[in-house]
C-alpha positions as CSV (number, residue, x, y, z in Angstrom):
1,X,-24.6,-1.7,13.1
2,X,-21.2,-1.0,14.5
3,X,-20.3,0.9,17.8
4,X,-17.0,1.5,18.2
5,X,-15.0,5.1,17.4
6,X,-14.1,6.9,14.5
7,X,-11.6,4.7,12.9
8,X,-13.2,1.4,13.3
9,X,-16.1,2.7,11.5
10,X,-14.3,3.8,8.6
11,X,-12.4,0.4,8.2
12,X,-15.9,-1.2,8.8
13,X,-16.8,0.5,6.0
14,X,-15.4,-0.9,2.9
15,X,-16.3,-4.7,4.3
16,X,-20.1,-4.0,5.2
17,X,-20.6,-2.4,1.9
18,X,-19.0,-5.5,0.3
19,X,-21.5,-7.6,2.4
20,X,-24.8,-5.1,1.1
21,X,-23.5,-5.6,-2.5
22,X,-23.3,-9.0,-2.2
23,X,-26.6,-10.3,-0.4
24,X,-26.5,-9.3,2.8
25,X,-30.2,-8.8,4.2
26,X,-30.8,-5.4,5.3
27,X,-33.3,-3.0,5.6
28,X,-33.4,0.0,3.2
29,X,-33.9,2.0,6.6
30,X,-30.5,0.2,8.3
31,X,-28.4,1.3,4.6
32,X,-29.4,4.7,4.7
33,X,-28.7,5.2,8.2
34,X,-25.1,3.8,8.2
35,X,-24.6,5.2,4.6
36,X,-25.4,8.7,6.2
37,X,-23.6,7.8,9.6
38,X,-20.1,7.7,7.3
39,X,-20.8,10.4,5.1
40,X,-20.9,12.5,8.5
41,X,-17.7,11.0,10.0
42,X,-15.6,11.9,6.1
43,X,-17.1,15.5,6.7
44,X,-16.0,16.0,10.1
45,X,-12.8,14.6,9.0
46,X,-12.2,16.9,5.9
47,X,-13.4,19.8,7.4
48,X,-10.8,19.7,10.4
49,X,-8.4,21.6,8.3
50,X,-9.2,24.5,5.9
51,X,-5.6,25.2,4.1
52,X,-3.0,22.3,3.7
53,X,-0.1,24.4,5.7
54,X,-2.7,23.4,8.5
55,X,-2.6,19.9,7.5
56,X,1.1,20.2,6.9
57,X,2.3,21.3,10.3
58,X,0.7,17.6,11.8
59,X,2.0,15.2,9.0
60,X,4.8,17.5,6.8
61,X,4.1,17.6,3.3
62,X,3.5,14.4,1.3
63,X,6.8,13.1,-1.1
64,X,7.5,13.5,-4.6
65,X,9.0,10.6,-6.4
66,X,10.9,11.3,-10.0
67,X,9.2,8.0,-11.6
68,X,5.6,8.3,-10.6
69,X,3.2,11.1,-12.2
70,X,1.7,11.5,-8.7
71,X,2.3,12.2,-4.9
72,X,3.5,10.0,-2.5
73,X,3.9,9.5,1.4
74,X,7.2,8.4,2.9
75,X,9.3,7.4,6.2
76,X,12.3,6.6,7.0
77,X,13.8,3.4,5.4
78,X,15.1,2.1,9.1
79,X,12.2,2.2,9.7
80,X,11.2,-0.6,7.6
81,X,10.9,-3.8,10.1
82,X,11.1,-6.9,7.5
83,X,13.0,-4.9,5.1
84,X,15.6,-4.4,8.0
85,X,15.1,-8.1,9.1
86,X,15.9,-9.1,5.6
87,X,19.2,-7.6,5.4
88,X,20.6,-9.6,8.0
89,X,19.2,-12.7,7.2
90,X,20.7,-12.2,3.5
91,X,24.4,-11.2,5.0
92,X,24.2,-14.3,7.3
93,X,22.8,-16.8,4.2
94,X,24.5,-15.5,1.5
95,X,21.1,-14.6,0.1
96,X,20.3,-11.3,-2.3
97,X,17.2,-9.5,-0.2
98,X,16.2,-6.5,-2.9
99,X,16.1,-4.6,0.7
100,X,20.2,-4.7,0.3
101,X,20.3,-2.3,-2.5
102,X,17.5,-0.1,-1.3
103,X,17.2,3.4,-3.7
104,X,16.4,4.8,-0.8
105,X,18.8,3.4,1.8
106,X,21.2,6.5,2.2
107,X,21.8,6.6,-1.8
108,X,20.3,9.0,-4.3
109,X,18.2,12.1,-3.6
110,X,17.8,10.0,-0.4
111,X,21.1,10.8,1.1
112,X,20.2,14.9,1.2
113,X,19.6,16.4,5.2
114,X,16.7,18.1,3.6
115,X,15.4,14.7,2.7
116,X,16.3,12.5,6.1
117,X,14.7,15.3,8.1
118,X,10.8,15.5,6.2
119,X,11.0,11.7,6.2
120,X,11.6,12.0,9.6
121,X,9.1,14.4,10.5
122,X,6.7,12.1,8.6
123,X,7.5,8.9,10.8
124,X,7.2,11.4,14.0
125,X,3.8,12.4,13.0
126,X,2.1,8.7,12.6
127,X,0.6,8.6,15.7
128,X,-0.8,12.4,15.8
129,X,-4.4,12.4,16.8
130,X,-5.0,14.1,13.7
131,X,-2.6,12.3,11.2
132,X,-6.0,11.1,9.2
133,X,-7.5,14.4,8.9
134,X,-4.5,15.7,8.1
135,X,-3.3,13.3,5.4
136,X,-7.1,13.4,3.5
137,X,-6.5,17.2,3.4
138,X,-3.4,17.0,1.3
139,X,-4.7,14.3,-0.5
140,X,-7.9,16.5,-1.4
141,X,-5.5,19.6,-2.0
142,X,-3.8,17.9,-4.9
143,X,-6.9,16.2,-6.5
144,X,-8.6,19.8,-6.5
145,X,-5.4,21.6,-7.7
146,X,-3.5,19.5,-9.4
147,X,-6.1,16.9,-10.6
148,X,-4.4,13.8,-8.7
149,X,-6.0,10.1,-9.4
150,X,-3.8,7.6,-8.3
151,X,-1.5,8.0,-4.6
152,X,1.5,5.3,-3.6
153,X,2.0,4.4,0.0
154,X,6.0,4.3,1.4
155,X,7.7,5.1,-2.0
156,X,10.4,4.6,1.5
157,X,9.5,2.7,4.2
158,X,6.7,0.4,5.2
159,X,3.7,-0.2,7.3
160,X,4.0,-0.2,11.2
161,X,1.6,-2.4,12.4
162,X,-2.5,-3.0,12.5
163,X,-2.8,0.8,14.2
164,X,-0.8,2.2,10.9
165,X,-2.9,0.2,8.5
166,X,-6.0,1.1,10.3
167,X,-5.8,4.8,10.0
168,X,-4.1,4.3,6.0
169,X,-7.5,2.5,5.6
170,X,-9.4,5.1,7.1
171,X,-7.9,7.8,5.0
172,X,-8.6,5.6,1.6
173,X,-11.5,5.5,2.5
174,X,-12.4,9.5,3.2
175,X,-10.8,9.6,-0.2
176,X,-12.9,7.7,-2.5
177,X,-12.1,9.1,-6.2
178,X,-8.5,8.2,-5.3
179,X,-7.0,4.8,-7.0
180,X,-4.4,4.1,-4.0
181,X,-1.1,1.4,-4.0
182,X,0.6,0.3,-0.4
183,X,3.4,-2.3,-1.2
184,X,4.7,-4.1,1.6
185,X,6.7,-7.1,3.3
186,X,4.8,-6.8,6.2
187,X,2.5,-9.4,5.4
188,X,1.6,-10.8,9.1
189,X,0.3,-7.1,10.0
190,X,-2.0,-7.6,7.0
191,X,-2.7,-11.2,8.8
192,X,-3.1,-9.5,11.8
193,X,-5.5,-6.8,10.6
194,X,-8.2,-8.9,9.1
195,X,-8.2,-11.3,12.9
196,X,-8.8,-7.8,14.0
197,X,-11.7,-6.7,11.7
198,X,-13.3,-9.9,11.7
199,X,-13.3,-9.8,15.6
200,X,-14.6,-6.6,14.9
201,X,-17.4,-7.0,12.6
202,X,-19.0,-10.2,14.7
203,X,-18.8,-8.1,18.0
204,X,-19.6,-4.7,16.8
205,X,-22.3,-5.5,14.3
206,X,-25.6,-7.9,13.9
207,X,-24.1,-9.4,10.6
208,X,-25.0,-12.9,11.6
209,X,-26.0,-14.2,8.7
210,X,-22.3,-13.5,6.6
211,X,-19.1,-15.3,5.8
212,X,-17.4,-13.0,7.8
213,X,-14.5,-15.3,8.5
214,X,-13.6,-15.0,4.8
215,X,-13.0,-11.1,4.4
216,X,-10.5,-9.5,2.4
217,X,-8.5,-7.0,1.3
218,X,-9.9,-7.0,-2.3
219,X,-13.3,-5.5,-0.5
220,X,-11.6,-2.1,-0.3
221,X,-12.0,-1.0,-4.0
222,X,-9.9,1.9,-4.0
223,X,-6.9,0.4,-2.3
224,X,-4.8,-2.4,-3.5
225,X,-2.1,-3.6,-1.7
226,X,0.7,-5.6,-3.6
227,X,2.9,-8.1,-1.3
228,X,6.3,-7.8,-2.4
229,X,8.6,-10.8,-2.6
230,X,11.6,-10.1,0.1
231,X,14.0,-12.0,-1.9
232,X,15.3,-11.0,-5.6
233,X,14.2,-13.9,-8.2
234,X,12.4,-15.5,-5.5
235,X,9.3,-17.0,-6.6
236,X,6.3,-14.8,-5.8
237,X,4.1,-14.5,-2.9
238,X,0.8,-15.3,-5.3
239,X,-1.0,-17.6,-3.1
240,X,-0.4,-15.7,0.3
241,X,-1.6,-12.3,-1.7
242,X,-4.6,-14.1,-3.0
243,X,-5.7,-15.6,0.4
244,X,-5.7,-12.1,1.6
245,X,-7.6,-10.2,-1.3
246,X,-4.2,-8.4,-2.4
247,X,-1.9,-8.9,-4.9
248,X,2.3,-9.5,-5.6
249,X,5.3,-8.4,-6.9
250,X,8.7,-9.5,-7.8
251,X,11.9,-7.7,-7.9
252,X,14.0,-9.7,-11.1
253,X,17.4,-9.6,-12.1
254,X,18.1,-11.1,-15.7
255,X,19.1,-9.6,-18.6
256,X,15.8,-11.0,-20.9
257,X,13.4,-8.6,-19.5
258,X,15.4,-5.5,-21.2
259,X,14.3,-7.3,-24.3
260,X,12.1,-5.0,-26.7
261,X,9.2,-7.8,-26.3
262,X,9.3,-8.0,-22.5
263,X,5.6,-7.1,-22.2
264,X,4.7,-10.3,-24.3
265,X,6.5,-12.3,-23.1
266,X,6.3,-11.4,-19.6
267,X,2.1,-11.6,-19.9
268,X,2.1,-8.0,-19.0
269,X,3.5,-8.3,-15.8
270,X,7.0,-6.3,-16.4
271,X,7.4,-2.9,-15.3
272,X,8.3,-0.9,-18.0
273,X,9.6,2.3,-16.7
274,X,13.2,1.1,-18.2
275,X,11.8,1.7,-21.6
276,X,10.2,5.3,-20.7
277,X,13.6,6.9,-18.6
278,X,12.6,5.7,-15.7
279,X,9.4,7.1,-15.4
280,X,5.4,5.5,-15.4
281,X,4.5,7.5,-17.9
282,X,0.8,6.2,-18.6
283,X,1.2,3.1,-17.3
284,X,-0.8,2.5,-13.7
285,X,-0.2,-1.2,-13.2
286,X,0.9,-1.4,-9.9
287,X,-2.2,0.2,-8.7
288,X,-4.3,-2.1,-10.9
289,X,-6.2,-4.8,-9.1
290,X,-6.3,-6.8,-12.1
291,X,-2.5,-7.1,-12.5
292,X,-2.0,-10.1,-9.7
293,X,2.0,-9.8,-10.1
294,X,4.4,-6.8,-11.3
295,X,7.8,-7.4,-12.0
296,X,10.4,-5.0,-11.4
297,X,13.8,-5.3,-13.4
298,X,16.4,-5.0,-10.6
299,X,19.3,-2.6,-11.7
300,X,22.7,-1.9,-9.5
301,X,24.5,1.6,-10.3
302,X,22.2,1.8,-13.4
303,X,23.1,-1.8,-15.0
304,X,21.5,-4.7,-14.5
305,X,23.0,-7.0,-12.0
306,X,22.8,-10.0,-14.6
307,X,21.6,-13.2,-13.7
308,X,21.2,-14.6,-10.9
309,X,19.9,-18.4,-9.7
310,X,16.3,-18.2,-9.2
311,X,15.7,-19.0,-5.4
312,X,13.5,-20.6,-3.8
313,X,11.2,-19.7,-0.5
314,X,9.0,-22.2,-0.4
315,X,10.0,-26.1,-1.6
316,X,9.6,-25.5,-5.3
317,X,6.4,-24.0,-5.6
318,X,5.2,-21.1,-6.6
319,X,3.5,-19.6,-3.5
């Protein structure tokens, strides 16, 4: 079905399952041969490294965040390429990016050596020849020790381009019993991505008979990646994150969502960690698929900010 290397077929993956699930005409002979084709390529990959210090010494260790129950992975925040965009454009149009008060901008545990250098390290080891294998053995470690469920992408930083994405996608899917979250601005890599697999899949594969033009993020079940909004009380990306298969979130600054019915009357949406000292606690939406938009109380020095004019991207609609 597909012949290409390694990575392509494990981004093919998630898509030509979506297209078997869905109606695509297939032999039971072709399934179980590209079923068993993948399961070989995830063992190759997962037995590369026996003990994480192996896996370690090619991608450093993975981050831990305060707020969330769970590991993360994490560069540099100058690394960030829209983020860093949108603090420029919000000095020179007097406009409030939420990338200006990054947490992790030099402020906060951030600010530490120790810190700078393992995000460092991290950013260094992207394009390793064995960043994949490396990164699904310390996501396995901490599912088999320490019973982990759900992983967040760039608690700092952000994706740097299709290559980066590919081999994130590849390790989701090597790591199938793992809920995973990548929020990013980088929304014309995502663009640029699915151009990618969909020149891909019509090259590489005999799936003629398909809407392959019409793929999505949303086909990759364990992965949900949430568009953030680059400017605070902006409305929200919604139609650009639907039209790729993902979904949004807003960064807000106004003092009603402290109120002690926020979840009502924000349908759900708020994030709630102000109400739990700053921490998830149970809660999982921003991994949740089924939560199309998270809002995220913006606070300055621990206050809120108070309010400020909602603005607008995009003409007066919500986009």
């Amino acid at each position: 079905m597909v012949k290409n290397r390694t990575v392509d077929y494990l981004n093919c993956h998630p898509f030509l399952t979506h297209f078997i699930n869905n109606g695509y005409d297939i032999s039971d002979e072709e399934k179980k041969e590209w079923e068993v084709h993948i399961k070989r390529i995830v063992y190759r990959i997962k037995k590369k490294f026996e003990f994480k210090y192996q896996a370690e010494k090619i991608c450093h260790t993975l981050s831990d965040v305060s707020k969330m129950p769970f590991k993360s992975y994490n560069i540099p925040a100058s690394k960030c390429n829209v983020g860093n965009q949108m603090k420029k454009i919000g000095k020179e149009k007097s406009l409030l990016p939420a990338c200006v008060e990054c947490y992790a901008d030099g402020r906060n545990n951030y600010a530490y050596p120790s810190v700078i250098e393992a995000t460092e390290k991290r950013f260094k080891s992207l394009k390793d020849k064995d960043w994949i294998p490396a990164m699904v053995k310390l996501i396995d470690h901490n599912v088999n020790v320490h019973s982990m469920t759900h992983f967040r992408w760039h608690d700092v930083g952000d994706i740097q381009g299709v290559w980066h994405l590919r081999n994130i996608i590849a390790v989701c899917v090597c790591t199938p019993n793992v809920q995973h979250w990548l929020p990013t601005l980088e929304t014309q890599v995502l663009k640029d991505y699915l151009v990618y697999m969909k020149t891909l899949l019509k090259e590489e594969t005999d799936c003629n008979n398909i809407d392959i033009d019409n793929i999505k993020f949303d086909s990759i079940d364990n992965l949900n990646i949430r568009i953030s909004t680059p400017i605070i009380n902006a409305y929200p990306l919604t139609k650009i994150a639907n039209d790729l298969g993902c979904t949004s979130s807003l960064v807000e600054s106004s003092d009603r969502i402290l109120a002690k019915n926020m979840e009502e009357f924000m349908e759900n949406s708020i994030c709630t960690s102000s109400l739990t000292e700053n921490e998830c606690a149970d809660c999982r939406k921003c991994w949740d698929k089924k939560v199309p938009l998270v809002r995220y109380p913006f606070k300055k020095n621990g206050k809120m900010n108070g309010k400020i004019e909602p603005f607008d991207l995009y003409g007066g609609k919500e986009n």
